[in-house]
C-alpha positions in Angstrom: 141.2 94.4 122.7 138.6 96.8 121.6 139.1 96.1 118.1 138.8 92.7 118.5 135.5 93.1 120.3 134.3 95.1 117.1 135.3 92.6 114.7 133.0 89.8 115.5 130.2 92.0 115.8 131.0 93.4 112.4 130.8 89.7 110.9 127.7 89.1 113.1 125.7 92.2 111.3 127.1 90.9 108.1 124.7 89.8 105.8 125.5 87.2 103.1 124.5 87.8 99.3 122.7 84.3 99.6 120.3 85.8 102.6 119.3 88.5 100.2 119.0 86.6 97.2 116.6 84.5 99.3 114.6 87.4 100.5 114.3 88.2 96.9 112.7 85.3 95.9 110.7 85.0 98.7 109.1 88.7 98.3 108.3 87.4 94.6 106.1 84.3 96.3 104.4 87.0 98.7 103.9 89.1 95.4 102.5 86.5 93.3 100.0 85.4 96.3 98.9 88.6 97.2 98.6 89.2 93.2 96.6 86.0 93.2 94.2 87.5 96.0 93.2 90.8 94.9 93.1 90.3 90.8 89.8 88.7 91.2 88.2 91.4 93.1 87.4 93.2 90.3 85.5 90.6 88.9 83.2 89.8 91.0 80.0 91.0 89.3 81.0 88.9 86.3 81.1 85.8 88.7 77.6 86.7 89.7 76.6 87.4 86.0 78.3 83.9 84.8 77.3 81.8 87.2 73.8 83.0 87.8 74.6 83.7 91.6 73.3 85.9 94.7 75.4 88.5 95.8 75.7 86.3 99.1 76.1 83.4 97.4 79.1 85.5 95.7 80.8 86.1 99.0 81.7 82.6 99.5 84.5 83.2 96.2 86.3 85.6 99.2 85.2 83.7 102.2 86.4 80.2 100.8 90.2 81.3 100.3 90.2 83.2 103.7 89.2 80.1 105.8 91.5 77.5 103.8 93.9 80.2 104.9 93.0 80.3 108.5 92.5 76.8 108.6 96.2 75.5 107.1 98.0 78.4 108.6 98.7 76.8 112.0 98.9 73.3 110.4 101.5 74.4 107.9 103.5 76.0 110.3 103.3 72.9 112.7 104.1 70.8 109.4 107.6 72.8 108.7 109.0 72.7 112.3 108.4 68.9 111.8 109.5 68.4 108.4 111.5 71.7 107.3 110.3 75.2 106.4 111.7 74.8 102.5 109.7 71.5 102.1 106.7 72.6 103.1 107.0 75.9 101.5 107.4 74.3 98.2 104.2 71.9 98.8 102.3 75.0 99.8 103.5 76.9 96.5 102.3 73.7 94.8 99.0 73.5 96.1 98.6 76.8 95.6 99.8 77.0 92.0 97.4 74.1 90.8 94.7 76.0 92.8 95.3 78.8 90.6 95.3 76.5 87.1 92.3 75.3 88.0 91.0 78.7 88.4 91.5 79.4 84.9 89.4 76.5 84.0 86.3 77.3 86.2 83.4 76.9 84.5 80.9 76.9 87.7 80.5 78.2 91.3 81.7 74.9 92.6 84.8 74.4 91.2 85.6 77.7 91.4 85.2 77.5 95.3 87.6 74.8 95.1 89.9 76.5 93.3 90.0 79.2 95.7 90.4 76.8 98.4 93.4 75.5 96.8 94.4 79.1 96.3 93.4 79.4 100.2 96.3 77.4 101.1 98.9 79.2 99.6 98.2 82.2 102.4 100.0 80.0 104.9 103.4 80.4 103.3 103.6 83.6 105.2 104.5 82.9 108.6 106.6 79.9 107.2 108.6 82.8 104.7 108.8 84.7 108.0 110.6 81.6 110.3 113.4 81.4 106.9 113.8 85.1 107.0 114.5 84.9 110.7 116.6 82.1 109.9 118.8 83.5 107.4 119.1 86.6 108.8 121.7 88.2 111.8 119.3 89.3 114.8 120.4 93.1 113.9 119.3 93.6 110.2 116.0 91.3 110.9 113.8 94.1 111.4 114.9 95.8 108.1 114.4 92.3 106.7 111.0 91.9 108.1 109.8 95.6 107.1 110.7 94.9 103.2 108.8 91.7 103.5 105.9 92.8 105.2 105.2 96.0 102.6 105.2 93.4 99.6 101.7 92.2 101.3 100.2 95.4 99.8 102.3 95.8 97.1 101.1 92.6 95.8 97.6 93.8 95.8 98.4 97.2 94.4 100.3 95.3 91.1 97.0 92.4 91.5 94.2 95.2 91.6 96.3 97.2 88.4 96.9 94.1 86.5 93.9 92.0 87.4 91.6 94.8 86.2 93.7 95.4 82.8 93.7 91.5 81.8 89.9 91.2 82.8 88.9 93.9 80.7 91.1 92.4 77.7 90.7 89.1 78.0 88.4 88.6 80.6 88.6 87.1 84.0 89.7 83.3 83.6 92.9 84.9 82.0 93.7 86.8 85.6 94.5 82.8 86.5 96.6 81.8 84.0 99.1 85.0 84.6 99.4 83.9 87.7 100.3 80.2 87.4 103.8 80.8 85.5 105.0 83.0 87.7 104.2 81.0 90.6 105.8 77.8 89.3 108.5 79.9 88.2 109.3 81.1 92.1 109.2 77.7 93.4 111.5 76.0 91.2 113.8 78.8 91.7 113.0 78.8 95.1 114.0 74.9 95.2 117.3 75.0 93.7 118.8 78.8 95.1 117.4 79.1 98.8 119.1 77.0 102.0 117.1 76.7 105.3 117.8 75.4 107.9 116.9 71.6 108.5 114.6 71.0 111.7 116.6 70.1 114.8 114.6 67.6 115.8 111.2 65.7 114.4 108.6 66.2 117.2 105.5 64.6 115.2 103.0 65.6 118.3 101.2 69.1 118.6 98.7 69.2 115.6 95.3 70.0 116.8 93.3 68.3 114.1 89.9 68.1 115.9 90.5 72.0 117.3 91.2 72.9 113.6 88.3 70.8 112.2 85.8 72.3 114.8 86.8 75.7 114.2 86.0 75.2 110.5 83.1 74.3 111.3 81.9 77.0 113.7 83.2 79.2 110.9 81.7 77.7 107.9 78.3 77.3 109.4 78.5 81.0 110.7 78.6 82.2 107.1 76.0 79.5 105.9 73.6 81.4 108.4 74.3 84.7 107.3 74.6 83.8 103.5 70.5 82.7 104.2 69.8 85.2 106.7 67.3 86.7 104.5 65.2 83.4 104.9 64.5 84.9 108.1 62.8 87.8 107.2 60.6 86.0 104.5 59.2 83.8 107.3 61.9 80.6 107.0 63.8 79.5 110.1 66.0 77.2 108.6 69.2 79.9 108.6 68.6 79.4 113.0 69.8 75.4 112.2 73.2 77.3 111.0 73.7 79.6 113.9 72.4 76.8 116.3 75.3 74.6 114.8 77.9 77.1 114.3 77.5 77.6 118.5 77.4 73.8 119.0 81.1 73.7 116.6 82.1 76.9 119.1 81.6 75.0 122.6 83.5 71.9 121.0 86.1 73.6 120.1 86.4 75.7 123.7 86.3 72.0 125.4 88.8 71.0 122.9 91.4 73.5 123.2 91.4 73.3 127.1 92.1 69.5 127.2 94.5 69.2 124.1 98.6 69.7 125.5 98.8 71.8 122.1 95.3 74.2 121.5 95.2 75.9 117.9 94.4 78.9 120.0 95.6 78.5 123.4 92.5 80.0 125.5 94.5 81.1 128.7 96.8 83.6 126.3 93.8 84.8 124.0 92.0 85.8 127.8 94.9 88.1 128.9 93.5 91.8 129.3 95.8 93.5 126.7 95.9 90.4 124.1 92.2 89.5 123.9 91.0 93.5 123.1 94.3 93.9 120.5 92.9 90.6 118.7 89.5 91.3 118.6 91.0 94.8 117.0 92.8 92.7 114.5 89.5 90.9 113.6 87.3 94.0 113.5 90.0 95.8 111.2 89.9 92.1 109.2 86.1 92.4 108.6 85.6 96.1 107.7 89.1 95.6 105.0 87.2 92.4 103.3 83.5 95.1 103.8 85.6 97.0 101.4 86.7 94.9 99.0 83.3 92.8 98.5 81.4 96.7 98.1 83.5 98.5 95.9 83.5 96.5 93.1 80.0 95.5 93.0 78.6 99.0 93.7 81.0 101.0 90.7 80.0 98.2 88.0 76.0 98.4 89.4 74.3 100.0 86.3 73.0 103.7 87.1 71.4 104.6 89.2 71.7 101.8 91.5 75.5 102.1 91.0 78.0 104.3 89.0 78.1 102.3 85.6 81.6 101.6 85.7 84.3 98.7 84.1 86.7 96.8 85.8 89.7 99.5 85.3 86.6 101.9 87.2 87.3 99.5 89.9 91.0 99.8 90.3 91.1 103.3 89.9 88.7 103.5 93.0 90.0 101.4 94.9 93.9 102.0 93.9 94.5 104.8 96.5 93.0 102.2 99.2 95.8 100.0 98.1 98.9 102.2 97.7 98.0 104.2 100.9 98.2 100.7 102.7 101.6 99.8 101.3 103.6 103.1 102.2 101.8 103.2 105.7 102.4 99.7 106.2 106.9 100.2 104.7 107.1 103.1 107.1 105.4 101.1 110.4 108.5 100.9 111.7 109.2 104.8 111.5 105.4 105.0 113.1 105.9 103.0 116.1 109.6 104.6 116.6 107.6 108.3 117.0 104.2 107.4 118.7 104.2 104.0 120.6 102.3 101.0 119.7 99.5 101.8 121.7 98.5 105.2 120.9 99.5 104.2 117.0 96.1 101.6 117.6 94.2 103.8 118.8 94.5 106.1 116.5 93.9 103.9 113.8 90.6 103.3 115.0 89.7 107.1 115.3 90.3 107.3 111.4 89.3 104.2 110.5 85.6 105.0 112.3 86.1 108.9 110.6 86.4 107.1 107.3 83.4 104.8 107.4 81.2 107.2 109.4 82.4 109.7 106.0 81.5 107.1 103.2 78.9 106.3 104.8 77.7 110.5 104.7 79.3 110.7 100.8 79.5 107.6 98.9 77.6 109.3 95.8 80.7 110.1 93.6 83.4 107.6 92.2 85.8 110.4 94.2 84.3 110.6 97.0 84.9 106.9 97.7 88.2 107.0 96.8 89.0 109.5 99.1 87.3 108.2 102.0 88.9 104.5 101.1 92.3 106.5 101.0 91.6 108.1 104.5 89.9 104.2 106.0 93.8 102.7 104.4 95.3 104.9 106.9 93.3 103.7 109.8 93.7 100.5 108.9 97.4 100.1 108.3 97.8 102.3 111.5 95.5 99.7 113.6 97.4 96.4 112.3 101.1 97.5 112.8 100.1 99.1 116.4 98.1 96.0 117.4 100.4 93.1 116.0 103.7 95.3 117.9 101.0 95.3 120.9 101.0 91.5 120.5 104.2 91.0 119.7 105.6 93.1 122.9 103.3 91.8 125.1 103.1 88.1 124.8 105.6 86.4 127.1 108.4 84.8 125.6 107.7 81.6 126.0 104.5 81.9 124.3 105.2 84.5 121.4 105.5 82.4 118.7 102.1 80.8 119.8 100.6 84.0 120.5 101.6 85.9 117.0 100.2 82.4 115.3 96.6 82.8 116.7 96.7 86.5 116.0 97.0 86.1 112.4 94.2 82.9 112.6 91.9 84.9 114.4 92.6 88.2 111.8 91.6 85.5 108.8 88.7 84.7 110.3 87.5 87.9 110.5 88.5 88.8 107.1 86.0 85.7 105.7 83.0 87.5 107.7 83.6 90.7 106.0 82.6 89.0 102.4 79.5 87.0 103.8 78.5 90.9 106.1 78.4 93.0 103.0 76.7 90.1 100.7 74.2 89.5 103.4 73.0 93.1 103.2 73.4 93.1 99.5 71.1 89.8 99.0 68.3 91.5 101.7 68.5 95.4 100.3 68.1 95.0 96.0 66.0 97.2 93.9 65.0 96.5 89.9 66.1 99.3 87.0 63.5 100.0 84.0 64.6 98.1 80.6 67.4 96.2 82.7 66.5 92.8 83.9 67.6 91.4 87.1 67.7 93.1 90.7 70.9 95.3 92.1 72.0 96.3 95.6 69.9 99.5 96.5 71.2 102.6 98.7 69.6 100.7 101.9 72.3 97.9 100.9 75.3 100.4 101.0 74.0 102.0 103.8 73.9 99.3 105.5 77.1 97.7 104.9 79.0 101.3 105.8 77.4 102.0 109.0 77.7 98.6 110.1 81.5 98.8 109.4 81.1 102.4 110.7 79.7 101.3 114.1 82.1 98.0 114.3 85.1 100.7 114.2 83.6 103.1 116.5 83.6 99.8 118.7 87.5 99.3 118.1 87.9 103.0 119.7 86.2 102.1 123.0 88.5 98.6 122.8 92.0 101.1 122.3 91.1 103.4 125.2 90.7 100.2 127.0 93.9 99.1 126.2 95.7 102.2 127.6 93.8 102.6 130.8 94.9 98.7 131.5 98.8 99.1 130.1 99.3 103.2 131.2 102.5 103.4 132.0 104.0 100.4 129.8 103.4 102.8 126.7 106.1 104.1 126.5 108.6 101.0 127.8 106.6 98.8 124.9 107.0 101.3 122.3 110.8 101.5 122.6 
């Protein structure tokens, strides 16, 4: 009788050649979107150069993607319980890939941003590649399956940041979008034909919060509009209030709409627990101080001397690189992490090093090196912070609610990665300083200063939130981390 016990389960933990074919292909969509994200960052001066932008105005080619991303994460996901996670995976790719030919074809700010927003939507095949993954795989190898998934989030942006930088300096940065669209057209036709999901069980067409999400753009959008003008402020102009003002307004609309609507984009009564409200508001911290980075670096290596290093576009990925690749191994091995030191104390250390790291570029950010090494030692923060907090989410929501719970973590996370952008242009715009025989203004060492301590004191504000966190869960520590 034993051995018949052991057979089923055997057959239950056996996973078919079709499940890891899918996975395959699947990774190669995260790649290519993740590629997609991070081979632009490079360029950024040269979008400021070619269009004749402000460095806030220049956030908005970050910013834009992020918040089509926030925006048609939830919807998507709604759309393929309704419809089928395959066939709305494949309009996503779609979207996403003509977002990216159009790319290629920018010629101004404006159709650039509405490439990106295209673009944008092709963030929320995530969670919809995570429900087929869960899908096609037995409940005992999902983890493993999950974990090989998750890393190629980073290792997209490491082969992005590597490649973007090579083709930009070649053949400059409208040829970063063409290299892209193949490949992604590619993936979803072989994604059509070899993968097999599993059909919807049943058509419920009720549950998408259009007003919630069109509100929530708005408080967004307007947000950034105030900061991106700011500066208006400071010359005498009050016009940036009207923003703020508005993006308040958008906020108490959506509040009123999420408590009378059966099915909330973010369901107010879960965000307001004691341990998921600080770990989300982690999540968003970590979100603006990794998109702080990323709108900085570039700008501040390619700044002529001695506003900035000097440097080309493969400057910029060789900066940045370690940033990336730390990220990616920290991120593979979470699993191993949690395993040895508990979700919670996994957080809170990530914000220790992350507010070390900022607190240290902010101190030495003189040398190319230095930078690097202080992004390497901020990667380790913030992979630790993400994989402690999402477990922290994950463990603690109640079943009932986890899949609603996990949904508006990852909103909430991309709409603090859009402030990071519009934070570090804001201080970029306000702090500039002009260089003899060069025309035009740069971002002075007040700008950088600024932007580091900011993220500096926004960690150091994470910490107090993590030692919150184990004073409320205590004893749980060690029953969640398990």
């Amino acid at each position: 009788m034993k051995e018949d016990n052991q057979e089923p389960r055997k057959n239950a933990e056996k996973v078919l050649p079709s499940a890891w074919l899918a996975l395959s292909i699947i990774c190669g969509l995260a790649l290519a979107t993740m590629y997609g994200e991070t081979m632009v960052l490079p360029a950024i001066p040269d979008f400021i150069k070619d269009f004749h932008i402000s460095y806030n105005t220049s956030s908005w080619i970050l910013s834009s993607y992020l918040i089509a991303g926030a925006v048609m994460t939830p919807i998507a996901g709604k759309l393929s319980d309704i419809y089928g996670k395959k066939k709305i995976l494949l309009i996503v790719m779609m979207i996403y890939s003509a977002g990216i030919l159009a790319g290629g074809f920018a010629n101004s700010l404006p159709f650039l941003l509405g490439a990106r927003i295209a673009q944008g939507v092709g963030i929320s095949m995530f969670p919809i590649a995570f429900g087929i993954v869960r899908d096609i795989f037995p409940i005992q190898k999902l983890g493993m399956a999950q974990g090989i998934f998750t890393s190629t989030f980073f290792g997209g942006s490491v082969i992005g940041l590597i490649a973007g930088a090579k083709i930009i300096s070649d053949y400059g940065w409208h040829a970063t979008f063409f290299s892209v669209f193949p490949i992604a057209v590619t993936l979803a036709f072989i994604m059509k034909k070899f993968i097999k999901a599993k059909k919807p069980e049943q058509e419920d067409h009720t549950g998408i919060d259009v007003k919630g999400t069109l509100a929530l753009s708005g408080t967004v959008v307007l947000f950034l509009m105030g900061l991106s003008f700011l500066q208006g402020i400071i010359s005498g102009n009050l016009y940036p209030l009207g923003f703020f003002a508005g993006s308040a307004i958008s906020l108490a609309i959506f509040a009123t709409l999420e408590k009378q609507t059966p099915h909330p984009l973010v369901d107010l009564k879960v965000l307001s627990d004691k341990v998921l409200l600080p770990s989300n508001v982690i999540l968003i911290i970590v979100g603006i101080s990794t998109f702080m980075v990323y709108q900085t670096i570039p700008i501040l290596i390619r700044s002529p001397e001695p506003l900035g290093f000097g440097g080309n576009v493969i400057a910029v990925a060789e900066v940045q690189l370690p940033f990336m690749i730390i990220s990616l191994v920290v991120s593979a091995a979470g699993g191993f992490f949690l395993a040895r030191m508990g979700n919670l104390n996994l957080a809170a250390l990530g914000t220790v090093i992350c507010t070390v790291g900022f607190f240290s570029i902010l101190a030495f950010h003189f040398t190319e090196y230095a930078i690097s090494a202080t992004l390497a030692v901020i990667s380790v923060g913030l992979s630790f912070a993400i994989v402690g907090c999402f477990n922290i989410v994950l463990m603690s929501s109640p079943q009932k609610v986890q899949g609603i719970s996990l949904g508006m973590t990852v909103l909430l996370m991309l709409v603090g990665n859009s402030l990071g952008p519009s934070l570090a242009g804001m201080y970029q715009q306000m702090y500039r300083g002009a260089i003899p025989d060069i025309s035009g203004t740069f971002p002075s060492a007040q700008a950088y200063n600024q932007i580091f301590l900011t993220a500096a004191l926004l960690s150091l504000i994470s910490v107090f939130l993590a030692i919150a966190l184990r004073k409320k869960m205590g004893t749980k520590t060690s029953i969640i981390s398990t």
